[in-house]
C-alpha positions in Angstrom: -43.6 -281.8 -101.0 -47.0 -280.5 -100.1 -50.5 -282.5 -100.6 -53.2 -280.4 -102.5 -56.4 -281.4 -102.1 -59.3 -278.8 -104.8 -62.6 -278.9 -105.9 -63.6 -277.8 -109.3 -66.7 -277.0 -110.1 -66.8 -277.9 -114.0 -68.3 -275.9 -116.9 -69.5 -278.8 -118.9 -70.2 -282.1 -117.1 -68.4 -283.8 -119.8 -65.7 -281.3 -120.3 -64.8 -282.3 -116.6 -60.9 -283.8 -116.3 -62.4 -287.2 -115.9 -65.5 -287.0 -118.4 -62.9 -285.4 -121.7 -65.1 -285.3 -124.8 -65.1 -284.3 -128.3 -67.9 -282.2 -129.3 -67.5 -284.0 -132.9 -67.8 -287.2 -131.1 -71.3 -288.1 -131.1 -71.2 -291.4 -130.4 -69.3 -291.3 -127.6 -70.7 -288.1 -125.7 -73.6 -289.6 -126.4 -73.1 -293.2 -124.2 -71.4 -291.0 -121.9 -74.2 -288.6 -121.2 -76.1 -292.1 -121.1 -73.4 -293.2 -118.3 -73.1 -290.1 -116.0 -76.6 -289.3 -116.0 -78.0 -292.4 -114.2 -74.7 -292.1 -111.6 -74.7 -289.8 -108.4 -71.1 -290.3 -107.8 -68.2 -291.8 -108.5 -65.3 -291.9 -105.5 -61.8 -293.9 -106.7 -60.6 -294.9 -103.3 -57.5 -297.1 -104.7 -55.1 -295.9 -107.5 -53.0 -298.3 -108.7 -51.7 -297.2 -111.9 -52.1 -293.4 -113.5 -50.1 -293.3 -117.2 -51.7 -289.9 -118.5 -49.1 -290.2 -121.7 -50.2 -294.1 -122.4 -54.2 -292.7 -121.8 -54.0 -295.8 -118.9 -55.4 -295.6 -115.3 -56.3 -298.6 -113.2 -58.2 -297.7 -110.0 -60.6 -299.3 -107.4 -63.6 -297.1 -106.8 -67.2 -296.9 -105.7 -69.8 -295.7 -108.2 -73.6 -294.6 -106.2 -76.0 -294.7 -108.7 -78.9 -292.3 -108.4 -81.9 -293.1 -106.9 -84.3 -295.7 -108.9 -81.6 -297.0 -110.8 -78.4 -300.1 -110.6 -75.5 -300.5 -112.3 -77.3 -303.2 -114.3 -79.2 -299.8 -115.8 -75.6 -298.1 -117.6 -73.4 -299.5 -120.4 -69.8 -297.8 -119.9 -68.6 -296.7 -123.0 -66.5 -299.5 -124.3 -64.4 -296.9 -125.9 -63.0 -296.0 -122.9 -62.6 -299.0 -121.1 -64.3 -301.5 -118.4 -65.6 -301.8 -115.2 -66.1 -304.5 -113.2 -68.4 -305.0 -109.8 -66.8 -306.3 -107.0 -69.3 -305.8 -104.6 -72.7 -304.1 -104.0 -74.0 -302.2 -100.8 -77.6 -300.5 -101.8 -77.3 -297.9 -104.9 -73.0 -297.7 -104.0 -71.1 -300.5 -105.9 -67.3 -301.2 -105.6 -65.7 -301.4 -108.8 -62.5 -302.1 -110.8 -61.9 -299.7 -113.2 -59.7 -299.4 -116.2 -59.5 -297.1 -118.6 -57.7 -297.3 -121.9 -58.2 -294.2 -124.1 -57.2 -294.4 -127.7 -59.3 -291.8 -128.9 -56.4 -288.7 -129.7 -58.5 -285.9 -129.0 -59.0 -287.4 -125.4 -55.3 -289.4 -125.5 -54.2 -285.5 -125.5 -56.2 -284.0 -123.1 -54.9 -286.1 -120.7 -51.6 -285.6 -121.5 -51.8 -282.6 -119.9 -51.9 -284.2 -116.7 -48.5 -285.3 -116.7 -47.1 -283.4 -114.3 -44.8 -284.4 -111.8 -46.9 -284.6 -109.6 -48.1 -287.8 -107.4 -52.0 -288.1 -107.8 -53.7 -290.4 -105.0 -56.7 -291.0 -103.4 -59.5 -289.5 -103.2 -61.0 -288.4 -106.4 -64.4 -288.1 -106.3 -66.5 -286.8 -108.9 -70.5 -285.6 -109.3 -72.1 -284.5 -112.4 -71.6 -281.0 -110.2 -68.4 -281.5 -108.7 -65.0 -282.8 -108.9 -62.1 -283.4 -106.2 -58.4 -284.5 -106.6 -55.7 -284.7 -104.9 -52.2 -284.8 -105.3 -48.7 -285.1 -104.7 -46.1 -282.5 -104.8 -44.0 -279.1 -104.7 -45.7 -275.8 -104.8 -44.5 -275.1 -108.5 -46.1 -278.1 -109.8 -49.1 -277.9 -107.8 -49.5 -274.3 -109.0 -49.6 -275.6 -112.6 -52.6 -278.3 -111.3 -54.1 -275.5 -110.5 -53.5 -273.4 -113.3 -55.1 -276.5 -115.7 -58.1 -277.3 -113.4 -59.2 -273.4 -113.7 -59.6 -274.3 -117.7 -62.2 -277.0 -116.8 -64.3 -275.4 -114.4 -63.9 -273.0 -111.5 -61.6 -273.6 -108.5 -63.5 -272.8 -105.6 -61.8 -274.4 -102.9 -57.7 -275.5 -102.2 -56.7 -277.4 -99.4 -52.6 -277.6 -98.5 -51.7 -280.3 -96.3 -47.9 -281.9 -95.2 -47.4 -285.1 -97.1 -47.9 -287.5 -94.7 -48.0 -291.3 -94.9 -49.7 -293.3 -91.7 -48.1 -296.3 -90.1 -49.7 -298.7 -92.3 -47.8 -297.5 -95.6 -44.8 -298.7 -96.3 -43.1 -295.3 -97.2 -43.6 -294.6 -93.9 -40.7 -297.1 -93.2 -38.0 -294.8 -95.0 -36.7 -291.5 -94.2 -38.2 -288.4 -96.1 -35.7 -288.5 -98.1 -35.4 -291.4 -99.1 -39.0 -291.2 -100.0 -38.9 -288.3 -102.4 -36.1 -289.9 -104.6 -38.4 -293.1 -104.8 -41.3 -291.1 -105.8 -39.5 -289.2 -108.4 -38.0 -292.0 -110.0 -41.2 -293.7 -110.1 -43.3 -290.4 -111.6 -40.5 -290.2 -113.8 -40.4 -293.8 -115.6 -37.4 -295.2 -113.8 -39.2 -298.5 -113.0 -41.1 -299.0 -115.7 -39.9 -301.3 -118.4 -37.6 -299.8 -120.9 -36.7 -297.4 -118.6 -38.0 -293.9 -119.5 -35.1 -292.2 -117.6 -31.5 -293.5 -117.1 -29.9 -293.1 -112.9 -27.9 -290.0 -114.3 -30.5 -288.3 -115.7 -33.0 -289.0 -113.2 -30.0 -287.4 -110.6 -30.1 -284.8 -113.1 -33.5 -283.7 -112.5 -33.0 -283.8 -109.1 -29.8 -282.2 -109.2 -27.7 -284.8 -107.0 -25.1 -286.8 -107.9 -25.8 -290.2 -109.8 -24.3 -292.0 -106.8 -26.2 -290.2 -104.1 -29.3 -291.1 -106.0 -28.6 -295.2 -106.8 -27.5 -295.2 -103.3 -30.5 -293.7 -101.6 -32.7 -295.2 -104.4 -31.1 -298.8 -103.4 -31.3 -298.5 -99.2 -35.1 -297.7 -100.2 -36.2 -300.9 -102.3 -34.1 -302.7 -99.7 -36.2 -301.8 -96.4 -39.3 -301.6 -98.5 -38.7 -305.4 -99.6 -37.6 -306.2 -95.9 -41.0 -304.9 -95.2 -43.4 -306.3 -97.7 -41.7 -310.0 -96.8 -41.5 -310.0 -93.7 -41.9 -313.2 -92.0 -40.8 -314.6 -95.4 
């Protein structure tokens, strides 16, 4: 497991990865054109949920505006969404985001991000500039790569180990039990139904059923030990 971190300079400002939008669409290019032209940056520092199939993400980040304008000055398209202001610090606000695409030209373009893959923090994105990063091994990451290049060009890659720092609480479990926890999460084993049964999530990984419950098991439990401790 490898973290990628690549810049993508896109083609079309709103044929970037996180701006997807019909050309027939005129509506909604147009309140987005509205949106991203008024914004210097936005940075999502906190991901808390990613469902590229459902068209759902859920993230804390910090939007800059560009220089003579607030966020009082943009409307986000409510076809895509809301955002909320947590805080304010100059022209930089902190925000909760959620997006909710119905739209199926843009439910399907993000589709194609459903790789298994991890995607965390940061993303960062500038009407001339994008950057992601993610989670995993060099085959997936290759096809990351592979779909970013039909968005805009890849100018710059970055491989790094997949670390975790003290503060996380994967850090509290061995590496392996840390990749079978973050493959049964990328692949629907704790969501509810259950997109993948124990035995065919082992089948993917190509383990037995019982080595993965087990590992999968001894993970929740020092992760919950963790989170309650004291409790």
């Amino acid at each position: 497991m490898r973290k990628m971190i690549v810049e993508v300079f896109p083609k079309d400002p709103l044929k970037d990865p996180l701006m997807m939008i019909p050309t027939d669409s005129r509506e909604l290019h147009q309140a987005v054109e509205q949106f991203t032209e008024k914004i210097e940056s936005i940075n999502l520092t906190e991901l808390i949920k990613m469902d590229f199939e459902r068209g759902e993400v859920t993230a804390v980040g910090e939007i800059t505006m560009k220089a003579g304008y607030t966020f009082a000055d943009i409307e986000f398209p409510g076809l895509l969404g809301s955002i909320e202001v947590l805080k304010a610090n100059g022209r930089t606000y902190t925000c909760f985001i959620q997006l909710a695409v119905c739209d199926k030209f843009l439910l399907q373009k993000m589709r194609e991000f459903d790789l298994a893959v991890i995607w965390i923090a940061p993303m960062r994105k500038s009407r001339d500039l994008s950057v992601y990063t993610c989670i995993g091994d060099n085959a997936n990451l290759n096809k990351v790569l592979h779909l970013m290049a039909t968005y805009g060009e890849v100018r710059n890659v970055i491989f790094e180990e997949a670390s975790f720092s003290g503060n996380d609480p994967l850090s509290r479990l061995t590496a392996r039990q840390r990749d079978l926890l973050i493959a049964a999460k990328r692949y629907g084993y704790y969501e509810y139904p259950r997109r993948i049964s124990g035995q065919e999530l082992a089948e993917k990984l190509g383990i037995s059923k019982a080595t993965a419950i087990e590992h999968l098991r001894k993970a929740e439990v020092r992760l919950i030990s963790t989170l309650l401790a004291g409790y």
